[in-house]
C-alpha positions in Angstrom: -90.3 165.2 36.2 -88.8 167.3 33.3 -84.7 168.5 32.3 -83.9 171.9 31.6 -85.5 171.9 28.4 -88.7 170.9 29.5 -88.4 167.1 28.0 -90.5 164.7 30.3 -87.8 162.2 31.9 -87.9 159.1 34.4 -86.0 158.2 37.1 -84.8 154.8 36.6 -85.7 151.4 38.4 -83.5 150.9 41.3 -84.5 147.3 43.1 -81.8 148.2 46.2 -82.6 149.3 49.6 -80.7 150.8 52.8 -81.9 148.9 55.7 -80.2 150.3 58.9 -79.8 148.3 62.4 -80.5 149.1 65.7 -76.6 149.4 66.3 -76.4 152.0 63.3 -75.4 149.6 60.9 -76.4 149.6 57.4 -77.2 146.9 54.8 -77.8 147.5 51.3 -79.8 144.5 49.5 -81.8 144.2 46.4 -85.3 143.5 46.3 -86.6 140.3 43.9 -89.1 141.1 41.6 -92.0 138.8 40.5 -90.2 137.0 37.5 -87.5 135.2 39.8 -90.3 134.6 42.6 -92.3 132.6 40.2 -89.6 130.4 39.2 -88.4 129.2 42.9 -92.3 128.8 43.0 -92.6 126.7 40.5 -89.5 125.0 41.5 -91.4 124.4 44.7 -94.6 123.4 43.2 -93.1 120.4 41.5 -91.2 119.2 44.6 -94.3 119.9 46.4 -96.1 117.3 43.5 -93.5 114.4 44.2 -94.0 114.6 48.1 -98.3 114.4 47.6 -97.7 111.5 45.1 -95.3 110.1 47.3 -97.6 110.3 50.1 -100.7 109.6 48.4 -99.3 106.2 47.7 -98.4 104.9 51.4 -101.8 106.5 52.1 -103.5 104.2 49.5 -101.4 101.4 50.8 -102.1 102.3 54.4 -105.9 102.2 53.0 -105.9 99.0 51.2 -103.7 97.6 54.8 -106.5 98.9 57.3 -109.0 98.5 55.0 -110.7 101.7 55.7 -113.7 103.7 53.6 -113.5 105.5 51.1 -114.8 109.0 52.7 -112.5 108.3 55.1 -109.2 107.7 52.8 -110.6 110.9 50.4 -110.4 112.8 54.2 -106.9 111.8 54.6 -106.1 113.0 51.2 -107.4 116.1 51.5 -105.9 116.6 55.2 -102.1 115.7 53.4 -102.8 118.6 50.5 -104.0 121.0 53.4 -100.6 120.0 55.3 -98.1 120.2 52.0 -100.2 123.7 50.8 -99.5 125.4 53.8 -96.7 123.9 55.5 -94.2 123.3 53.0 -92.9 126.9 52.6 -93.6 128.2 56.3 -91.3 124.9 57.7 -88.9 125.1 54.9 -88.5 129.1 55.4 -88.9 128.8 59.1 -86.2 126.3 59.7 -84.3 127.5 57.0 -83.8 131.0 57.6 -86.4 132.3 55.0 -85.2 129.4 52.3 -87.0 126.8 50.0 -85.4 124.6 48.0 -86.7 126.9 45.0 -85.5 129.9 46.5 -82.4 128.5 47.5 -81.9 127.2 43.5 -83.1 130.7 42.6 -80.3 132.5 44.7 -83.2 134.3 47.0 -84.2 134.3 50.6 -86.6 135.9 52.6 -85.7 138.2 55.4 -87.4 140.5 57.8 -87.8 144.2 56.6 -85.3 145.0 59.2 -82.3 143.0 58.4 -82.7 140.2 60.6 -83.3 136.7 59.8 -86.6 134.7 59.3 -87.7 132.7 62.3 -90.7 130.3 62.3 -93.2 133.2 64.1 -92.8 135.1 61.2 -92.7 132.8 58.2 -96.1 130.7 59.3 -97.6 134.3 59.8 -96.3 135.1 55.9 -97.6 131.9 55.0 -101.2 131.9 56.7 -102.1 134.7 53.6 -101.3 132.6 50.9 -105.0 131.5 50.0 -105.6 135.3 49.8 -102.7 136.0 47.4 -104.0 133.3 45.3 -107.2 134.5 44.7 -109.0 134.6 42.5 -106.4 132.4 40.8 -102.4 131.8 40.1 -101.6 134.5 42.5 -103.5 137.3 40.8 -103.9 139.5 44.0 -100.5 139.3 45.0 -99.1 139.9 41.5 -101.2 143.1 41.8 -99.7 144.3 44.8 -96.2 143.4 44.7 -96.3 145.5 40.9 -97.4 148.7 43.6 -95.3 148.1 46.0 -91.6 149.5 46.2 -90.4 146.6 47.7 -92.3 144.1 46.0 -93.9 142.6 48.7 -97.2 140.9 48.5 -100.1 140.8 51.5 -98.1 138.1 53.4 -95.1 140.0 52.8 -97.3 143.5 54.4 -98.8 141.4 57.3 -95.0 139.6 58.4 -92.9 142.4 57.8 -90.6 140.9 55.1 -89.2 140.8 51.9 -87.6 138.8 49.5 -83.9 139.9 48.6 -81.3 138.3 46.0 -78.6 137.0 47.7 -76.4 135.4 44.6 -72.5 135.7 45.2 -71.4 138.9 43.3 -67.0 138.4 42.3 -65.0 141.0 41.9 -64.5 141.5 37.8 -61.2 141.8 38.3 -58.0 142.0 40.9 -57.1 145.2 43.0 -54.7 147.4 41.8 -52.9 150.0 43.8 -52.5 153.2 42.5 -49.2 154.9 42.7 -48.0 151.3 42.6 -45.8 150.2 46.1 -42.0 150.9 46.1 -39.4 148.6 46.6 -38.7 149.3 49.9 -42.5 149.3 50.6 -42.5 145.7 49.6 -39.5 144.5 51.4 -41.4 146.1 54.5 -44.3 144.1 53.7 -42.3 140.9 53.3 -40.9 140.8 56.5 -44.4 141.5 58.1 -45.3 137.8 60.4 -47.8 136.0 57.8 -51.7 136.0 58.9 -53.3 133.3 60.0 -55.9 131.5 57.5 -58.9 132.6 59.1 -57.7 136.2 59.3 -56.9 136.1 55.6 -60.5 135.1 55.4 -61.5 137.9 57.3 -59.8 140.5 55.7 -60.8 139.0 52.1 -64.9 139.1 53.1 -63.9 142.8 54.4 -62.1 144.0 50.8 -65.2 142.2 48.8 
């Protein structure tokens, strides 16, 4: 693309999409990028290395206990990392409504490309491509494809249907102000108005912000 006088420009980065509802609602979110992705995965990836020591130990106690062999205690083992590589984020996201503990510290959540929440369908389907989005290592293939796609969604991301949106609380950087301010006899008609109930003060309040 080019101005007027012919200078090359670019349009600029814009991370939020318009996802409308069935019911002709819309939703604008914005999409998370890789940077913020890694970090609640490494997040994860640490909790992830306290539950497989944790568990590697009653195993070896369970072991030394039963007195079974080796092969079969080095089977166990790898059966538990199987378990915590693929079913720590489809469970957490699953029952969680598209959260891990890393995403949740991040301030991100996965939701379907429509709108609606995760349910445990979808998130094990997500999941099941991990192992392909790893290859050929630390995520190389899905580094590559979320950098190409608009809503940075990797191949589980394409196969589910879903994306990852930021949902940190955004305030207000400062009060309303009403412009021509109220009048006197504005305010004493406001005054004598019956006062609103807690929760429709809460209503009104998500509604303003």
């Amino acid at each position: 693309m080019s101005d007027r006088r012919g200078q090359p420009t670019t349009a600029p980065l814009d991370t939020t999409i318009e996802i409308e509802t069935p019911e002709h609602v819309r939703f604008n979110y914005h999409v998370v990028g890789p940077a913020r992705r890694l970090v609640a995965w490494l997040i994860d990836l640490v909790i992830q290395g306290f539950i497989l020591m944790f568990l590697t130990a009653i195993l070896a106690m369970f072991s030394l206990l039963v007195e079974i062999g080796e092969g079969i205690s080095a089977g166990l083992s790898l059966v538990v990392l199987f378990a915590m590589q693929w079913g720590y984020s489809a469970s957490f996201e699953g029952v969680w409504g598209g959260l891990t503990p890393g995403k949740a510290w991040s301030g991100i959540r996965v939701v379907c490309d429509d709108g609606r929440p995760l349910d445990v369908a979808t998130a094990v389907l997500r999941n099941l491509l991990r192992a392909a989005d790893f290859l050929p290592f630390g995520y190389a293939v899905a580094l590559v494809v979320m950098t190409r796609d608009a809503r940075f969604r990797r191949l589980g991301d394409l196969a589910a249907g879903t994306i990852v949106i930021d949902e940190r609380s955004r305030y207000l950087a400062r009060p309303f102000t009403l412009l021509p301010p109220p009048s006197q006899a504005e305010l004493a008609w406001v005054r004598e108005v019956s006062p609103l109930a807690l929760e429709d003060m809460r209503t009104v309040d998500l509604l303003v912000r």
